[in-house]
PDB file of N, CA, C, O and CB in Angstrom:
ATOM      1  N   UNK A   1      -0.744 342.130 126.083  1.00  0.00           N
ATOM      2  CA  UNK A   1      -0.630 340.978 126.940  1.00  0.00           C
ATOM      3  C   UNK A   1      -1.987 340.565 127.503  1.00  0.00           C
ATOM      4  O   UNK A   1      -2.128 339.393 127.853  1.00  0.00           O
ATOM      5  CB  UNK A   1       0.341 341.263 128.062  1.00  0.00           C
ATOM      6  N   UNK A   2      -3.097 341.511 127.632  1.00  0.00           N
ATOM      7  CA  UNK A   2      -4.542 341.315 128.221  1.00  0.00           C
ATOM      8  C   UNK A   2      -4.620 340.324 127.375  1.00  0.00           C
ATOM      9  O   UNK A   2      -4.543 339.124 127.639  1.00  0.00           O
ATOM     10  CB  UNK A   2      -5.758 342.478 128.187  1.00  0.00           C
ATOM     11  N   UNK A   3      -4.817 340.971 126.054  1.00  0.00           N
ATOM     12  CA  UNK A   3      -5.723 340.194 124.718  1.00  0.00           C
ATOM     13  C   UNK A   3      -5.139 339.038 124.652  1.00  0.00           C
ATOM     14  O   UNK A   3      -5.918 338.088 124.733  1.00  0.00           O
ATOM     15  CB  UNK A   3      -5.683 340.868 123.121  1.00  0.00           C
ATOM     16  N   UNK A   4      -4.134 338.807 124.543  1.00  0.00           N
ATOM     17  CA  UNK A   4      -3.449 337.429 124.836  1.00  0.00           C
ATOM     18  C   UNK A   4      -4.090 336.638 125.964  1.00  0.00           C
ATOM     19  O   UNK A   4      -4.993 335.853 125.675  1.00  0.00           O
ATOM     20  CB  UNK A   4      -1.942 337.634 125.223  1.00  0.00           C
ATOM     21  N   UNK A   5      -3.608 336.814 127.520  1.00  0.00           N
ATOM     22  CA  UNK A   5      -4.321 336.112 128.375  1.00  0.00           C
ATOM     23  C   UNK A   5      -5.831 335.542 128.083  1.00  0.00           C
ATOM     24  O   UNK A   5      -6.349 334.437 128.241  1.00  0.00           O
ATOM     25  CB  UNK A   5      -4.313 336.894 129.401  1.00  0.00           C
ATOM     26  N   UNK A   6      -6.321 336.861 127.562  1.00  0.00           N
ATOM     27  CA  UNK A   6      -7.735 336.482 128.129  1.00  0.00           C
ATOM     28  C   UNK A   6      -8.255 335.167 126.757  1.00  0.00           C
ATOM     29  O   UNK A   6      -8.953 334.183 127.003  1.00  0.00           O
ATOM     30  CB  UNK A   6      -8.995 338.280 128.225  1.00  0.00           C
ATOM     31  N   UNK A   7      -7.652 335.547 125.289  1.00  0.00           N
ATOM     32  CA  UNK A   7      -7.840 334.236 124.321  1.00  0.00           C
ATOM     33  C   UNK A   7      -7.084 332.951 124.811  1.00  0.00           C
ATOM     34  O   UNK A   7      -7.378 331.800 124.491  1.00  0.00           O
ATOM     35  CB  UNK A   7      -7.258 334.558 122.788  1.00  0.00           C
ATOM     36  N   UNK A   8      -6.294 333.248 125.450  1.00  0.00           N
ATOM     37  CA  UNK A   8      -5.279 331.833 126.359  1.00  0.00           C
ATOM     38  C   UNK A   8      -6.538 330.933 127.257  1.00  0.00           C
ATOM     39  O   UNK A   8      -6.877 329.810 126.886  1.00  0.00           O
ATOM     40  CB  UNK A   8      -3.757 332.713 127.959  1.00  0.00           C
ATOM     41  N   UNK A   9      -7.113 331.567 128.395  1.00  0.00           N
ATOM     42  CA  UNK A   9      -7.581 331.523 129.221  1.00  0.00           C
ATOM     43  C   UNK A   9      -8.738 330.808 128.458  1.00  0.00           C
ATOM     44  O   UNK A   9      -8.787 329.587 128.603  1.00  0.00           O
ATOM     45  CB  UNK A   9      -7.585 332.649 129.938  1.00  0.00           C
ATOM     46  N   UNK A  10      -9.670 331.395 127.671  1.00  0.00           N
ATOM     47  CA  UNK A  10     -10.556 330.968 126.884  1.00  0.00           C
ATOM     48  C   UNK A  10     -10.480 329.896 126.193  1.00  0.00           C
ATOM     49  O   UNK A  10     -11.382 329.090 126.422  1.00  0.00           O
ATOM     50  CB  UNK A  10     -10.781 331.696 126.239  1.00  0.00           C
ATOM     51  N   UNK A  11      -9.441 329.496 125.145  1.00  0.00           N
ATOM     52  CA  UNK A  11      -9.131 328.345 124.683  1.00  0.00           C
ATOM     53  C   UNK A  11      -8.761 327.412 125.529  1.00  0.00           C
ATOM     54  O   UNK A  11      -9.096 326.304 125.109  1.00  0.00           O
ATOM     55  CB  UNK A  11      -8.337 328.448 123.885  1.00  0.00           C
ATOM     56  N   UNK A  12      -8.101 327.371 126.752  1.00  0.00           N
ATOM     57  CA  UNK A  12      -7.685 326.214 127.618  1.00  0.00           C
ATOM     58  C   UNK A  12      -8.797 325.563 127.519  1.00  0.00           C
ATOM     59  O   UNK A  12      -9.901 326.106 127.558  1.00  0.00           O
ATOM     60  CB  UNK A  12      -7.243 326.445 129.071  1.00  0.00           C
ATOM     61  N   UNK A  13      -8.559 324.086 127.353  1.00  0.00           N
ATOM     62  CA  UNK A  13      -9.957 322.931 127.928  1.00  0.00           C
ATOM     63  C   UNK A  13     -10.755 323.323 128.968  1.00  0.00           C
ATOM     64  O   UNK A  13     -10.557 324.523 129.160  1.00  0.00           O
ATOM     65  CB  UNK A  13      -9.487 321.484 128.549  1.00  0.00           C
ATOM     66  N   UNK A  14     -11.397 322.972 129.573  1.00  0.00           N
ATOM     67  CA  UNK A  14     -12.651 322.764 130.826  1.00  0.00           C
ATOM     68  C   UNK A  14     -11.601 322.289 131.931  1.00  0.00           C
ATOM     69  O   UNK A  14     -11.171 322.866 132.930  1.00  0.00           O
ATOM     70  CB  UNK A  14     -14.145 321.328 130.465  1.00  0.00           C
ATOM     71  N   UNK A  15     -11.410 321.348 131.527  1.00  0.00           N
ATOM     72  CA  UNK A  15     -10.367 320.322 132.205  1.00  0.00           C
ATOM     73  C   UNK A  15      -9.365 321.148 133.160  1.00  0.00           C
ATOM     74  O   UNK A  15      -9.338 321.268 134.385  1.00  0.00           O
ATOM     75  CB  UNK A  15      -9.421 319.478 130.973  1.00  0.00           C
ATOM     76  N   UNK A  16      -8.573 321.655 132.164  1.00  0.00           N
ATOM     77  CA  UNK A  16      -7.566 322.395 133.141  1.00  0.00           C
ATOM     78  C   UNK A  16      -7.930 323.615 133.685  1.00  0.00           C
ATOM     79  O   UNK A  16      -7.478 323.961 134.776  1.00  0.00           O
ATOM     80  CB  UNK A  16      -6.339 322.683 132.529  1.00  0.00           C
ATOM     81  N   UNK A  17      -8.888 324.479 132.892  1.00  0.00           N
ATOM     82  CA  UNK A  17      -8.981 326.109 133.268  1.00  0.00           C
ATOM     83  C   UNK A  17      -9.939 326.090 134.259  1.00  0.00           C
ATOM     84  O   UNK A  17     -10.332 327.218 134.556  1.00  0.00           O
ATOM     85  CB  UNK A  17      -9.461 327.202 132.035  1.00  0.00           C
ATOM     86  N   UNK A  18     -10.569 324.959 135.018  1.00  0.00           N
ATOM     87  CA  UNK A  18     -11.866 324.966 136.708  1.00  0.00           C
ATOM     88  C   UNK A  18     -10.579 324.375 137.098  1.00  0.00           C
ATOM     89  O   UNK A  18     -10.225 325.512 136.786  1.00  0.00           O
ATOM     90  CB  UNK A  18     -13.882 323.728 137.016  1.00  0.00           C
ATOM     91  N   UNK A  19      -9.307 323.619 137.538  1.00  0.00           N
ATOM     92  CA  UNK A  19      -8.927 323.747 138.526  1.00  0.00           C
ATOM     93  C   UNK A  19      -8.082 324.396 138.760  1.00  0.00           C
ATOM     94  O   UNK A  19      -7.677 324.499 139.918  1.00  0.00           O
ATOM     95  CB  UNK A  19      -8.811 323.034 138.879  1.00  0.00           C
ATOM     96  N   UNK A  20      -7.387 325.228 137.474  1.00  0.00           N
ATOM     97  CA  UNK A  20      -6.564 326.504 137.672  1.00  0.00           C
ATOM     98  C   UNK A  20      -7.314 327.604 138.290  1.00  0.00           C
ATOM     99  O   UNK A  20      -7.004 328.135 139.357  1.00  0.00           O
ATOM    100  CB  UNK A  20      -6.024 327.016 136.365  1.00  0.00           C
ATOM    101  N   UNK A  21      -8.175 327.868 137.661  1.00  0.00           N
ATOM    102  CA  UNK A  21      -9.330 329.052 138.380  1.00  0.00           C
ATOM    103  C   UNK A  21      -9.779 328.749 139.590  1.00  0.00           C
ATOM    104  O   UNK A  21     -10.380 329.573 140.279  1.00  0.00           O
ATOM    105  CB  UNK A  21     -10.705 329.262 137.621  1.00  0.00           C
ATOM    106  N   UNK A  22      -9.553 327.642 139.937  1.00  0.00           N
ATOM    107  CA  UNK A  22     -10.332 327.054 141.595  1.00  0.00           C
ATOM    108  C   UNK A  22      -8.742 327.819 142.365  1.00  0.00           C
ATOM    109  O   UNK A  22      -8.817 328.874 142.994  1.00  0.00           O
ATOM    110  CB  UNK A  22     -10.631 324.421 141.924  1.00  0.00           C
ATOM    111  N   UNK A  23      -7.464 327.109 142.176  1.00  0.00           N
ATOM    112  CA  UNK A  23      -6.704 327.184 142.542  1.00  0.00           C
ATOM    113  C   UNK A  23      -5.957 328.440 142.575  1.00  0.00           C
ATOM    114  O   UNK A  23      -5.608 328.778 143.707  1.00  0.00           O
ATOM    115  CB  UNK A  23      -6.410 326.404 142.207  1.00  0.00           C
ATOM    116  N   UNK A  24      -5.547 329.397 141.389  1.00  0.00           N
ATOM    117  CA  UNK A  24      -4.797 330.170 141.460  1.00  0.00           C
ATOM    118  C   UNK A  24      -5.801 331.411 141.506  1.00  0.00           C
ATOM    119  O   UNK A  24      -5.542 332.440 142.129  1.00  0.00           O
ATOM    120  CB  UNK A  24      -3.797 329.998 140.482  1.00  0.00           C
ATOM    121  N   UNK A  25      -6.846 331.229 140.858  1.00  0.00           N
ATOM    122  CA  UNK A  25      -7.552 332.757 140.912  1.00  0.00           C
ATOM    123  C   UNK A  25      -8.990 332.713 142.056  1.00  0.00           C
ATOM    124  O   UNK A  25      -9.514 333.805 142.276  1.00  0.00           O
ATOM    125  CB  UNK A  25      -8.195 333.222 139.025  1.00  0.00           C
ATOM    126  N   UNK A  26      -9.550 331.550 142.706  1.00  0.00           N
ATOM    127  CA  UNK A  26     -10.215 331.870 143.609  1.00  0.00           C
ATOM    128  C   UNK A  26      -8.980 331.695 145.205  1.00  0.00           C
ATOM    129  O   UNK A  26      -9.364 332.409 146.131  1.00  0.00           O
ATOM    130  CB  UNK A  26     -11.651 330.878 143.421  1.00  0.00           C
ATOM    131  N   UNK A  27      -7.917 331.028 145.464  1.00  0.00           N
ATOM    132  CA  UNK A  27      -7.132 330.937 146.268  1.00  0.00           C
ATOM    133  C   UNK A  27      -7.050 329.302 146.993  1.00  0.00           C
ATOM    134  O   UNK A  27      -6.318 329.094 147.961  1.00  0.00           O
ATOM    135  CB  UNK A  27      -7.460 332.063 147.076  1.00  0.00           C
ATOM    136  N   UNK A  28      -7.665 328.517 146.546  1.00  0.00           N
ATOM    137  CA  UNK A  28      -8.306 327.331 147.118  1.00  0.00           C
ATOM    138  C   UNK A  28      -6.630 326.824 147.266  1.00  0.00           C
ATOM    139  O   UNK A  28      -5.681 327.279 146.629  1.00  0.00           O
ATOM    140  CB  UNK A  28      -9.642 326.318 146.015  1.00  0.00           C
ATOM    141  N   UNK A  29      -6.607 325.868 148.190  1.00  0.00           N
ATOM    142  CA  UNK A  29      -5.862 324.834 148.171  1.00  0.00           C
ATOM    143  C   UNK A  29      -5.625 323.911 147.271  1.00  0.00           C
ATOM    144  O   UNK A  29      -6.566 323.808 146.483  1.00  0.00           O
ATOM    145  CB  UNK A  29      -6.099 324.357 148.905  1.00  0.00           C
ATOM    146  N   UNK A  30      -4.810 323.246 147.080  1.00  0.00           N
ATOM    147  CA  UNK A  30      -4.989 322.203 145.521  1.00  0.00           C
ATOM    148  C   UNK A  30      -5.727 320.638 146.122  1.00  0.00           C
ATOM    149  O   UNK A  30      -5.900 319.656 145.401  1.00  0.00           O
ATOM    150  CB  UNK A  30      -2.906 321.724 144.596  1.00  0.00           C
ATOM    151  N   UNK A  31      -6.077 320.716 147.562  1.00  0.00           N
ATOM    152  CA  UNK A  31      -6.393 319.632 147.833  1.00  0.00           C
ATOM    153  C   UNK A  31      -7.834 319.758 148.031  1.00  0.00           C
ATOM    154  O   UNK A  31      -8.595 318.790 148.037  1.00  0.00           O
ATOM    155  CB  UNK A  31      -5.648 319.139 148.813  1.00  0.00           C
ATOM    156  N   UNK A  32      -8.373 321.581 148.276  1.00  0.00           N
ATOM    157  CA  UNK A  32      -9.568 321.438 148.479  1.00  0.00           C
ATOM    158  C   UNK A  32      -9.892 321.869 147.177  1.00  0.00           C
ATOM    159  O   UNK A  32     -10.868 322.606 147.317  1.00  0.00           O
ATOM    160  CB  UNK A  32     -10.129 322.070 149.625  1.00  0.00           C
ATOM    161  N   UNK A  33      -9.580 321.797 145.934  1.00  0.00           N
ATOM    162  CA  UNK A  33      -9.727 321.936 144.350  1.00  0.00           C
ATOM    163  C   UNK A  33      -9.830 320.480 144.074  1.00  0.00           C
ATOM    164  O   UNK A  33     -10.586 320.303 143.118  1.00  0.00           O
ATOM    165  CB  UNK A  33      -8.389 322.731 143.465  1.00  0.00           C
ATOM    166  N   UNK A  34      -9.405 319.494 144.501  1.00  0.00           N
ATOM    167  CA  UNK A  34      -9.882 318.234 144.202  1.00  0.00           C
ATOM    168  C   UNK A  34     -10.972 317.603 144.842  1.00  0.00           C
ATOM    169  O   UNK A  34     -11.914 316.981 144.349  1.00  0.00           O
ATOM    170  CB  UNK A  34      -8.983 317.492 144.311  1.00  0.00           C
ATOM    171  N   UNK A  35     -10.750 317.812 145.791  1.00  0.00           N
ATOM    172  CA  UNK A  35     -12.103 317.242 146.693  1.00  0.00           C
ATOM    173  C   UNK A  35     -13.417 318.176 145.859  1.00  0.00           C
ATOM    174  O   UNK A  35     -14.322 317.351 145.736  1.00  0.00           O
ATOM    175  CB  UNK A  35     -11.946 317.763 148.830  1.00  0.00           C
ATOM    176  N   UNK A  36     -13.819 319.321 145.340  1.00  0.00           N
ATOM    177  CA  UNK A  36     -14.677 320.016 144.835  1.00  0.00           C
ATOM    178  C   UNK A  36     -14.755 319.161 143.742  1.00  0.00           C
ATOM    179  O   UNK A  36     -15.796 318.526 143.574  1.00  0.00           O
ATOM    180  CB  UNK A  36     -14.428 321.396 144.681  1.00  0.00           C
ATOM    181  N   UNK A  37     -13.702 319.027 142.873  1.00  0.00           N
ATOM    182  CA  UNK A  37     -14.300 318.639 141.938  1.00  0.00           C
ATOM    183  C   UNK A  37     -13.987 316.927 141.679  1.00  0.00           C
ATOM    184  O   UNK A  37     -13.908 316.351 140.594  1.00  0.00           O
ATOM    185  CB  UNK A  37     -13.936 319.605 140.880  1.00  0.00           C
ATOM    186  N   UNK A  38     -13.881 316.503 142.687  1.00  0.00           N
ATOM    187  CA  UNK A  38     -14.498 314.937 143.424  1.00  0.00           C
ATOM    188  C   UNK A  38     -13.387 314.015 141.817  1.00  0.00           C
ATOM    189  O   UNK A  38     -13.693 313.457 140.763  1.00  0.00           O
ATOM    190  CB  UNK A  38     -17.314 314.647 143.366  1.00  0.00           C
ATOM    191  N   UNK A  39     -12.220 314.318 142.471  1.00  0.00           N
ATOM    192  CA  UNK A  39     -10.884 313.856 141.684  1.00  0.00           C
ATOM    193  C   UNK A  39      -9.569 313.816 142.767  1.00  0.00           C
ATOM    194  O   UNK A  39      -9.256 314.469 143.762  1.00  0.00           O
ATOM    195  CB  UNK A  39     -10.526 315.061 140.329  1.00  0.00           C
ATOM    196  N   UNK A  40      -9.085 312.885 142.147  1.00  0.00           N
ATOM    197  CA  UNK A  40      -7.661 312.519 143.197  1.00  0.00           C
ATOM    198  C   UNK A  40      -6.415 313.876 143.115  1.00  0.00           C
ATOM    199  O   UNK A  40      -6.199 314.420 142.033  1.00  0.00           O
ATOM    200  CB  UNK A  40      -6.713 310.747 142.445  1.00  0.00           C
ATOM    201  N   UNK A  41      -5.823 314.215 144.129  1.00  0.00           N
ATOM    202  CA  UNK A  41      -4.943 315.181 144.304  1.00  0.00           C
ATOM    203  C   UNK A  41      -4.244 315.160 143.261  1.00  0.00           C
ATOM    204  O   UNK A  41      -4.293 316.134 142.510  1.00  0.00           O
ATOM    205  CB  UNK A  41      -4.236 315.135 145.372  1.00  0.00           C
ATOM    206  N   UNK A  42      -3.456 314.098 142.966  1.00  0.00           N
ATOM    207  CA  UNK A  42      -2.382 313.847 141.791  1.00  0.00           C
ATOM    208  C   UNK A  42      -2.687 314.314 140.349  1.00  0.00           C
ATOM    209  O   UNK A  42      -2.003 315.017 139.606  1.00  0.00           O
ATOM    210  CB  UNK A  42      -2.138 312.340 141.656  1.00  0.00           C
ATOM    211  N   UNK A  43      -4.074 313.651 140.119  1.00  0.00           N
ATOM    212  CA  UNK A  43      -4.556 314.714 139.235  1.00  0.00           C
ATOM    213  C   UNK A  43      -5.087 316.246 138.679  1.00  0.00           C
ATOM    214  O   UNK A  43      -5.117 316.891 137.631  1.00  0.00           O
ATOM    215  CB  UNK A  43      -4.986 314.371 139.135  1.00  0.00           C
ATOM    216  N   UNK A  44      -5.475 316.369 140.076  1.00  0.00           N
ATOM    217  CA  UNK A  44      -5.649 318.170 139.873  1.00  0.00           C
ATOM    218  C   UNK A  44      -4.108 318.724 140.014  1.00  0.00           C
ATOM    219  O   UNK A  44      -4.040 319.818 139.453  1.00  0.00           O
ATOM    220  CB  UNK A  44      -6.795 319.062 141.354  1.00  0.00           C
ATOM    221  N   UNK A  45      -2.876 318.336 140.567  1.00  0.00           N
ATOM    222  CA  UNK A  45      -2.029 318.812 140.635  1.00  0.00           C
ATOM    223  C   UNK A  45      -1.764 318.702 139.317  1.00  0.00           C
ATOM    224  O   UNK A  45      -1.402 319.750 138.782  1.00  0.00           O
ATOM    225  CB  UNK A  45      -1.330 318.481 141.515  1.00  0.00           C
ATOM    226  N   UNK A  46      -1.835 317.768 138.653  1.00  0.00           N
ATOM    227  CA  UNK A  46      -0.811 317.183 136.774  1.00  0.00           C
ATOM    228  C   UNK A  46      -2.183 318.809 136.110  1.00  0.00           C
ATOM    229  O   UNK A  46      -1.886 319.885 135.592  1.00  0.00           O
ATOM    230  CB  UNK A  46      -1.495 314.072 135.563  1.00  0.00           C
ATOM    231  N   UNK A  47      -2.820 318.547 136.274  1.00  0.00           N
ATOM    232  CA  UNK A  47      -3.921 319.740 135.405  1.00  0.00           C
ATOM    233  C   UNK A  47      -3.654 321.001 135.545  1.00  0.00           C
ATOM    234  O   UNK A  47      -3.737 321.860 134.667  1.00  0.00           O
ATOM    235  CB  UNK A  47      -5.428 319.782 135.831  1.00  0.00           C
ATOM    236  N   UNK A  48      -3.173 321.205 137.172  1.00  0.00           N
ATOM    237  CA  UNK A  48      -3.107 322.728 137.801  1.00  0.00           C
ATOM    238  C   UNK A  48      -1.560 322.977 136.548  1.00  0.00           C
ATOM    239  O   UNK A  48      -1.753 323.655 135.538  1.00  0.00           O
ATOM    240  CB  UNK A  48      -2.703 322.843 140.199  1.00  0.00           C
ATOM    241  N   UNK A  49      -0.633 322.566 136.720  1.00  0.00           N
ATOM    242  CA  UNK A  49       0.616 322.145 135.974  1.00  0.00           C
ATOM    243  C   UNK A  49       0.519 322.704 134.600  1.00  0.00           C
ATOM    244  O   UNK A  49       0.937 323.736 134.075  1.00  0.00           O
ATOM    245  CB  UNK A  49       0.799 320.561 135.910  1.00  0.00           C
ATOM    246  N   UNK A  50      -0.272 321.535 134.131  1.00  0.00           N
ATOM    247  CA  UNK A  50      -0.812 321.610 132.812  1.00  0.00           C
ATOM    248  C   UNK A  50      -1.359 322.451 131.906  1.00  0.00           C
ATOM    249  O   UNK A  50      -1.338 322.488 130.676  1.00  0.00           O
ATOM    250  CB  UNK A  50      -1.430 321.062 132.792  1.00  0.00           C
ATOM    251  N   UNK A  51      -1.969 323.277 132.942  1.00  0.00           N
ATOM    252  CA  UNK A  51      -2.661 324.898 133.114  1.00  0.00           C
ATOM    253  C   UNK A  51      -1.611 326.386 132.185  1.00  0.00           C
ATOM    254  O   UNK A  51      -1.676 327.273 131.335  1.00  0.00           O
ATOM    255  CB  UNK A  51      -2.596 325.284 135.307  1.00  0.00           C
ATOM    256  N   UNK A  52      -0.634 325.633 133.303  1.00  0.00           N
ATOM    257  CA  UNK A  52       0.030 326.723 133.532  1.00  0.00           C
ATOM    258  C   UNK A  52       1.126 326.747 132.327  1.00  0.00           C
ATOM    259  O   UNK A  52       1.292 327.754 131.638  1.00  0.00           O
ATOM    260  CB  UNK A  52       0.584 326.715 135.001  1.00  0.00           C
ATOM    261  N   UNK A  53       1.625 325.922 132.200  1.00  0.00           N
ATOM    262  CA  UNK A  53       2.410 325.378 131.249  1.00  0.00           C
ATOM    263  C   UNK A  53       1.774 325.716 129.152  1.00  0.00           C
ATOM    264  O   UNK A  53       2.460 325.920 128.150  1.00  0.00           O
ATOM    265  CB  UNK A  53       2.348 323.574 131.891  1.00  0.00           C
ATOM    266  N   UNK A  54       0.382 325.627 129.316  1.00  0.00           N
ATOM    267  CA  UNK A  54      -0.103 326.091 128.430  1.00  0.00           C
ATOM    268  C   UNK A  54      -0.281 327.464 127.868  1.00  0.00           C
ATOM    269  O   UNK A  54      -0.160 327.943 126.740  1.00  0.00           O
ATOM    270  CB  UNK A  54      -0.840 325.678 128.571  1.00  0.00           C
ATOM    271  N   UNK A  55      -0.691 328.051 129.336  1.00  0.00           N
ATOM    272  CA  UNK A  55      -0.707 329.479 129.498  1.00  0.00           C
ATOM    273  C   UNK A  55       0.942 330.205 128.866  1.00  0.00           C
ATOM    274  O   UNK A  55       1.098 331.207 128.169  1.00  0.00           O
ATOM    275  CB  UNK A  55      -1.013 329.746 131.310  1.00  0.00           C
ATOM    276  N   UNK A  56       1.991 329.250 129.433  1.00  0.00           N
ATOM    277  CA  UNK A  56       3.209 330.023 129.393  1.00  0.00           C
ATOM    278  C   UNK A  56       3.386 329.712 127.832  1.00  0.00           C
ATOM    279  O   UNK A  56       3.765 330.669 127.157  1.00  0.00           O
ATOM    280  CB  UNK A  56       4.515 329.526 130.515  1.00  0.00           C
ATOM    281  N   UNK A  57       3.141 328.383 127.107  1.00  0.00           N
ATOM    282  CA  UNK A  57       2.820 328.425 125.824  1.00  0.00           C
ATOM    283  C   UNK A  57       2.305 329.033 124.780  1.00  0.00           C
ATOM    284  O   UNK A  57       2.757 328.898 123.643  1.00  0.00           O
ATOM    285  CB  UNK A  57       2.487 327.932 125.762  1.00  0.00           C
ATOM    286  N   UNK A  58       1.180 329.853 125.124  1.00  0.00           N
ATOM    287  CA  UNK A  58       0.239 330.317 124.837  1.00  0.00           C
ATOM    288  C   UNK A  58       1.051 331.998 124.702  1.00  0.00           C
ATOM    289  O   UNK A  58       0.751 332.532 123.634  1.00  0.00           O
ATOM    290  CB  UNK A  58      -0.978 329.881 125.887  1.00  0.00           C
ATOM    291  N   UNK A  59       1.635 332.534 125.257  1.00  0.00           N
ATOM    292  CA  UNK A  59       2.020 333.203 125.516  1.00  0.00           C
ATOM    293  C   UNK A  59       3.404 333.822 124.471  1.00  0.00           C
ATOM    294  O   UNK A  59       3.720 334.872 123.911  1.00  0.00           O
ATOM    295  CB  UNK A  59       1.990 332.807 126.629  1.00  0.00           C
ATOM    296  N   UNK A  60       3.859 332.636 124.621  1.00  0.00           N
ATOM    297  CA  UNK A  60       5.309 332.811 123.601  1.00  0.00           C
ATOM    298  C   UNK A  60       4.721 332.788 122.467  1.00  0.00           C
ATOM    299  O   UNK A  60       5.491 333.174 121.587  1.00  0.00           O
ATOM    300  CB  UNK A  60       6.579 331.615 123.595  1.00  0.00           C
ATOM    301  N   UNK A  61       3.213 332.377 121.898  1.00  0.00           N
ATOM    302  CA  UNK A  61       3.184 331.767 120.485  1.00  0.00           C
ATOM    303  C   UNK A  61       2.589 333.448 120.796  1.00  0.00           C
ATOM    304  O   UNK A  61       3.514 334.261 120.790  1.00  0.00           O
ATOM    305  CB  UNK A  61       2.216 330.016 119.754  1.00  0.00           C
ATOM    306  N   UNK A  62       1.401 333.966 121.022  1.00  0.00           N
ATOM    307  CA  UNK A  62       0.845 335.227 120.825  1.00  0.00           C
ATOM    308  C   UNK A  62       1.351 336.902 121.234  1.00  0.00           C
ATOM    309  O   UNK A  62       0.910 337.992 120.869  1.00  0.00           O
ATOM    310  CB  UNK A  62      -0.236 334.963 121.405  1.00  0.00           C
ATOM    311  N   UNK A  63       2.405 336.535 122.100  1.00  0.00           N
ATOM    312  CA  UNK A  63       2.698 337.584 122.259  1.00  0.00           C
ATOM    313  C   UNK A  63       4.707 337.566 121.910  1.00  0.00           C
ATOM    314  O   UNK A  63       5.382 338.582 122.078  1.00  0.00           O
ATOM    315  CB  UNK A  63       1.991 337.943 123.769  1.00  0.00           C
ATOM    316  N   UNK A  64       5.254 336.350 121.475  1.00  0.00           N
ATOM    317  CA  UNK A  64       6.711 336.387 121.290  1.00  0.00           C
ATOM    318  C   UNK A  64       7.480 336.484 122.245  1.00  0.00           C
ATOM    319  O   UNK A  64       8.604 336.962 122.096  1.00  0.00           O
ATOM    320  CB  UNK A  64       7.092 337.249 120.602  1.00  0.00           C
ATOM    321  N   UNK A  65       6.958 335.980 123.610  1.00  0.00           N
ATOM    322  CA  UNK A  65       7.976 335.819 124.646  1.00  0.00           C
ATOM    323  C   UNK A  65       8.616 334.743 124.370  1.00  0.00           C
ATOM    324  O   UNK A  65       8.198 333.853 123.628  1.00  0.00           O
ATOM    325  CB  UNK A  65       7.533 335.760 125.963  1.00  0.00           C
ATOM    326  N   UNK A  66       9.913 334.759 125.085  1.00  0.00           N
ATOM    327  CA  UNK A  66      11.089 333.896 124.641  1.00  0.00           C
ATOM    328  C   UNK A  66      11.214 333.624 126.091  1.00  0.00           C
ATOM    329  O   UNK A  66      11.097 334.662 126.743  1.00  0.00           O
ATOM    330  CB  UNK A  66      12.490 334.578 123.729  1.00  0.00           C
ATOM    331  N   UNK A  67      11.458 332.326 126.968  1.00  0.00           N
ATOM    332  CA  UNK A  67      11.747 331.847 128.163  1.00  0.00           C
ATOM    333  C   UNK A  67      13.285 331.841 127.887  1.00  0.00           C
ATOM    334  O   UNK A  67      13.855 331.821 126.796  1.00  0.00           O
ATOM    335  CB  UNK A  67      10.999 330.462 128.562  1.00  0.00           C
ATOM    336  N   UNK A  68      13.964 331.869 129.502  1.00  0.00           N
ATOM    337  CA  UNK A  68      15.607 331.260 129.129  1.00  0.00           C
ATOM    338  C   UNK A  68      15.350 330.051 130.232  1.00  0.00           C
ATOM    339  O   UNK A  68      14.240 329.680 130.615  1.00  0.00           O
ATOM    340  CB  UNK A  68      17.333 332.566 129.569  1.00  0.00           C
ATOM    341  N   UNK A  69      16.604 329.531 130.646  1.00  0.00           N
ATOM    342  CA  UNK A  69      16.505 328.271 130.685  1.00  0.00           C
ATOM    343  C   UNK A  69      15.792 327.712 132.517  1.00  0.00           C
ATOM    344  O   UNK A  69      15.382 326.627 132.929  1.00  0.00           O
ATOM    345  CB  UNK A  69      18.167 327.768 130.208  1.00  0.00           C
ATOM    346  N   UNK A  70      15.923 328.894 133.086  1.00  0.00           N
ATOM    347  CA  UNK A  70      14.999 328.763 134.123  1.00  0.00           C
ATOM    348  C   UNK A  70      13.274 329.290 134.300  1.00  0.00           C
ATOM    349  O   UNK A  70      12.559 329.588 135.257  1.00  0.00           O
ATOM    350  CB  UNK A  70      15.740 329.350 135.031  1.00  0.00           C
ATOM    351  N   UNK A  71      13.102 329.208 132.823  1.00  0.00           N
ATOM    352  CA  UNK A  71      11.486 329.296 132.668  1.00  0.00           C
ATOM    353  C   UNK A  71      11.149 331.473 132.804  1.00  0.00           C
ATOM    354  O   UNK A  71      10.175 332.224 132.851  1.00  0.00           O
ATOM    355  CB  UNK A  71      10.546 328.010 134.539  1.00  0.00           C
ATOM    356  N   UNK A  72      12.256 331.561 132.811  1.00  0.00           N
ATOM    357  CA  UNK A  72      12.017 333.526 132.927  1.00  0.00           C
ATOM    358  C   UNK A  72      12.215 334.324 131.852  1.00  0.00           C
ATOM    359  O   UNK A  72      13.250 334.542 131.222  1.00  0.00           O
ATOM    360  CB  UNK A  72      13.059 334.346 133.912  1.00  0.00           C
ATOM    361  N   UNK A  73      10.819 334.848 131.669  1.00  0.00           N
ATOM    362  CA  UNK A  73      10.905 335.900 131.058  1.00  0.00           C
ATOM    363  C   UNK A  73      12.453 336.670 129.856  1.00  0.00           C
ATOM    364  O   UNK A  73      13.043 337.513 130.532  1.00  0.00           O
ATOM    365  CB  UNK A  73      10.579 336.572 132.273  1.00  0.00           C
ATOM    366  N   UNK A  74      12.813 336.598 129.059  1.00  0.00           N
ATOM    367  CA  UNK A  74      13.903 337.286 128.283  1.00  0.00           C
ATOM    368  C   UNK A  74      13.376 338.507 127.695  1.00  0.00           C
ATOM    369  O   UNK A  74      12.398 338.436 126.951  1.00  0.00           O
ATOM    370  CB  UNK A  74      14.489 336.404 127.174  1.00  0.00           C
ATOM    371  N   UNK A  75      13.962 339.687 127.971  1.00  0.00           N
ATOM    372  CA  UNK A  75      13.497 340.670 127.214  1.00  0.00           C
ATOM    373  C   UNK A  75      14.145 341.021 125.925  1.00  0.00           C
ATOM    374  O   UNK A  75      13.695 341.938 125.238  1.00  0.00           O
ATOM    375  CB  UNK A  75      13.467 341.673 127.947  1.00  0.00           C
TER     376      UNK A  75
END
């Protein structure tokens, strides 16, 4: 699951992986993640999203997780 993340993490665009990393892994606010990177809220929120959503993508394709219908984990 590392080796996964960390090629996930790596391939994400620029775009989404500075305001996911602003947001979820330095702790920032999503409003002071936009103001940094001098962009409207709405959009760092659709990116932060976008982020994540890839990641969970990213995930099922490299490691064969299967979501059920509330986005959790199936073992």
């Amino acid at each position: 699951e590392q080796d996964c993340l960390r090629g996930i993490l790596k391939n994400l665009p620029k775009k989404y992986r500075n305001p996911l990393f602003l947001s979820d892994i330095k702790g920032l606010k999503q409003k002071e993640v936009a103001n940094q990177l001098k962009q409207s809220l709405p959009t760092t929120k659709s990116q932060i999203q976008r982020a994540r959503k890839l990641i969970a993508e990213g995930f099922m394709e490299c490691c064969g997780f299967v979501l059920n219908q509330k986005g959790k984990k199936m073992l």
